[in-house]
C-alpha positions as CSV (number, residue, x, y, z in Angstrom):
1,X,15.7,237.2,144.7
2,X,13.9,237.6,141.5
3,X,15.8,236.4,138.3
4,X,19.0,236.1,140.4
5,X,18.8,239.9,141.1
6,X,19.2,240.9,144.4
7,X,16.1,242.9,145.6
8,X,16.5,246.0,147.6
9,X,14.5,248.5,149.9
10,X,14.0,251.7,148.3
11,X,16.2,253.9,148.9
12,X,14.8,257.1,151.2
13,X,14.9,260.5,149.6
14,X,17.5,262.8,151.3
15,X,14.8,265.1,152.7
16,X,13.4,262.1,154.2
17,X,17.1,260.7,155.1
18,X,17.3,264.4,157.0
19,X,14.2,264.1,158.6
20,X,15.1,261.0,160.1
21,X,18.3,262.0,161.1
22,X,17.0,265.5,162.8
23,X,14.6,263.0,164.7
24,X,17.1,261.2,166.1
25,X,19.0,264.0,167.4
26,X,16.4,265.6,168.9
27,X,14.8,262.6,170.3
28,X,18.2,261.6,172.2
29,X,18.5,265.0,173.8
30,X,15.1,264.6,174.6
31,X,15.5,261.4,176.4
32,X,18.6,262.7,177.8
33,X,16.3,265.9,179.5
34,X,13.4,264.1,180.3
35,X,13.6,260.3,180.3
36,X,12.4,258.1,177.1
37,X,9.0,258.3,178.8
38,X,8.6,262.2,177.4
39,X,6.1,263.1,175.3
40,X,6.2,262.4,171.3
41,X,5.2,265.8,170.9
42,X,8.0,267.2,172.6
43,X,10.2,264.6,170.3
44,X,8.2,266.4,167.7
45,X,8.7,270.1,168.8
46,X,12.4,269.8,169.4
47,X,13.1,268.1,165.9
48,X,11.1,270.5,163.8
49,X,8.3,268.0,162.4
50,X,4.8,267.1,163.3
51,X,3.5,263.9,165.1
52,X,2.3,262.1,162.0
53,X,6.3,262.2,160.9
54,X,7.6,260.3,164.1
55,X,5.1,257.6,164.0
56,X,5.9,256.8,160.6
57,X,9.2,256.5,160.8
58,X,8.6,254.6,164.7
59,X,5.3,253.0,165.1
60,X,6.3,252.4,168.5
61,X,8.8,254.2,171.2
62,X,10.5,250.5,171.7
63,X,11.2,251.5,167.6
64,X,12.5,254.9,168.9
65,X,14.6,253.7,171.2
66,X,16.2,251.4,169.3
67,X,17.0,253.5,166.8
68,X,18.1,256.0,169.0
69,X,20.8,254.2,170.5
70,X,22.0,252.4,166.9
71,X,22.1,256.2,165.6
72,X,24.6,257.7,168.5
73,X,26.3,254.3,168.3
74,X,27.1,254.4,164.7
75,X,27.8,258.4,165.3
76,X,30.5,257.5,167.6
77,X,32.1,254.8,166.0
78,X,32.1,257.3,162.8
79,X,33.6,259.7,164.2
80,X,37.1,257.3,165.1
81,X,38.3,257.9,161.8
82,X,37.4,261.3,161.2
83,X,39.2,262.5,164.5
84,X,42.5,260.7,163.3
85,X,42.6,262.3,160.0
86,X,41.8,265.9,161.3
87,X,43.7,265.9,164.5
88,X,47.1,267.0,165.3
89,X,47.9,263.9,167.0
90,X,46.6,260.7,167.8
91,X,46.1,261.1,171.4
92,X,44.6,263.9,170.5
93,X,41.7,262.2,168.4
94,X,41.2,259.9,171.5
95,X,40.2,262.9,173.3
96,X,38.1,264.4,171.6
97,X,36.7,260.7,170.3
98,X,36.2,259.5,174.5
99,X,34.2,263.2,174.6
100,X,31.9,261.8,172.1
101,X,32.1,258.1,173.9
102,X,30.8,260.2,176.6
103,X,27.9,261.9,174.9
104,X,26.8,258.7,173.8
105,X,26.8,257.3,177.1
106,X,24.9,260.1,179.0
107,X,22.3,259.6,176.3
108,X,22.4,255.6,177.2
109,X,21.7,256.1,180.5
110,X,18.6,258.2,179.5
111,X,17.3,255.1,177.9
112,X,18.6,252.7,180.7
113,X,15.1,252.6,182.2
114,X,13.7,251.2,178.8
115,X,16.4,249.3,177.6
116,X,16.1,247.1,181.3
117,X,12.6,247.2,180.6
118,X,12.5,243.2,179.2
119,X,11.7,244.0,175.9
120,X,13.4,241.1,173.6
121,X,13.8,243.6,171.1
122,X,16.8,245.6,173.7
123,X,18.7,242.5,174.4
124,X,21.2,242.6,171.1
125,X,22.2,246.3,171.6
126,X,24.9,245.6,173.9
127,X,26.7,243.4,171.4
128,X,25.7,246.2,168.9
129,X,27.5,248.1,171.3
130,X,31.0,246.3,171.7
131,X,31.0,245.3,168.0
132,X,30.6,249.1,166.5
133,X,33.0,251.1,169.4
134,X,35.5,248.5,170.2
135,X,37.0,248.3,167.1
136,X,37.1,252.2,166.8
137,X,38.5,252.7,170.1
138,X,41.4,249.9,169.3
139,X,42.0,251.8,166.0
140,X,42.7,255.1,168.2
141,X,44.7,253.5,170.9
142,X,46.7,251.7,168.5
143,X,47.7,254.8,166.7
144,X,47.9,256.8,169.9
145,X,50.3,253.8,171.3
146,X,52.5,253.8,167.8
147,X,52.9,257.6,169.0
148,X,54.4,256.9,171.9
149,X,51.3,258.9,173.7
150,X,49.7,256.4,175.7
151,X,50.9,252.4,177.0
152,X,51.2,249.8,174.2
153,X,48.8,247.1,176.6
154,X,45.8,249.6,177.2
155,X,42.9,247.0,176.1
156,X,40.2,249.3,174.3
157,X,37.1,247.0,175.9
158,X,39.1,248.0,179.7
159,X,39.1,251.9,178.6
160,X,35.2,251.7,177.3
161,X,34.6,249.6,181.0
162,X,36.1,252.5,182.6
163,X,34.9,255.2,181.0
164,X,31.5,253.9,181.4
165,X,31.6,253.1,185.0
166,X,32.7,257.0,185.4
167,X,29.6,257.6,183.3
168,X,27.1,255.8,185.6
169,X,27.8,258.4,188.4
170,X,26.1,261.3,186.2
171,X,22.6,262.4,187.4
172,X,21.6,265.1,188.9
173,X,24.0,265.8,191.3
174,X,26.1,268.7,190.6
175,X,28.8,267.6,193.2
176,X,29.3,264.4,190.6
177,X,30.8,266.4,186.9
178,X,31.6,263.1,184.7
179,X,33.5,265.1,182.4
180,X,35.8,266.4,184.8
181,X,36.1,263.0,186.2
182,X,36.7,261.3,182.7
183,X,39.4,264.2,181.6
184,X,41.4,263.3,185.0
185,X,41.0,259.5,184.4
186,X,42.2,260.1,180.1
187,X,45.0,262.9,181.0
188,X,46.1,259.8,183.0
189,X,46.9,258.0,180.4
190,X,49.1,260.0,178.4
191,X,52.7,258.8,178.7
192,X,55.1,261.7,179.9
């Protein structure tokens, strides 16, 4: 603090904001294709900017990583509220929302070689984790339950659990379809 002022970072230009954002995306789908080991320049390639841009943005992939899983964190947990303003109904938004849950996930387990790597730096994401999507999954259950569309004692850190454990089956079998599996395991939920 200079003269009781609160100093800040500067903020990024929106081009730059874009950039960053585009990066993100594409690196996640990368890692999801071909591991978080894949090549920078394919990171590069598939977000629409050179080398120079990644490395400045993340001097290191542990950096990429990182901020590839706080990015489809934060997406997800955005996207709570969005989903029970535009849907029809509320169990309707936890659809659509646990759709996204598992997007997220699938891209997780494209990082779950690195994130088990022992870098210090990995250990807080889980908390990250529980503390950004367990408070948007209560909001949705809560509304879906005041619906009458799905039990009142349905604990949000029990649906994530499950949902996740149904997520750790995808690979590349094509006998294993997660989102088949996870629609069964949601449909189930519905109250009749």
């Amino acid at each position: 603090m200079a003269d009781g002022k609160e100093e800040r970072a500067p903020r990024k230009r929106a081009d730059a904001r874009r950039n960053e954002q585009n990066l993100l995306d594409a690196a996640a789908a990368v890692f999801v294709e071909s591991g978080v080991d894949a090549p920078v320049r394919e990171i590069a390639k598939k977000a629409g900017v050179g080398m120079g841009t990644i490395y400045r943005h993340f001097p290191t992939r542990s950096d990429l990583v990182i901020a590839v899983f706080r990015h489809q964190v934060d997406a997800c947990a955005e996207a709570g509220p969005v989903l029970l303003a535009e849907c029809a109904t509320p169990y309707e938004a936890l659809v659509r929302w646990v759709d996204k849950f598992v997007d997220f996930l699938i891209t997780k387990h494209g990082l779950a070689g690195a994130m088990q790597s022992g870098d210090a730096r990995f250990g807080p994401l889980h908390a990250y984790f529980l503390e950004n999507l367990e408070p948007v999954c209560a909001k949705l259950l809560e509304a879906a339950a005041d619906a009458g569309e799905v039990p009142r004692d349905l604990a949000p850190f029990a649906l994530l659990y499950a949902i996740g454990n149904l997520c750790a089956g995808d690979g590349n079998d094509p006998r294993y379809d997660t989102r088949r599996l996870v629609g069964f395991f949601v449909a189930g939920l519905r109250e009749r």
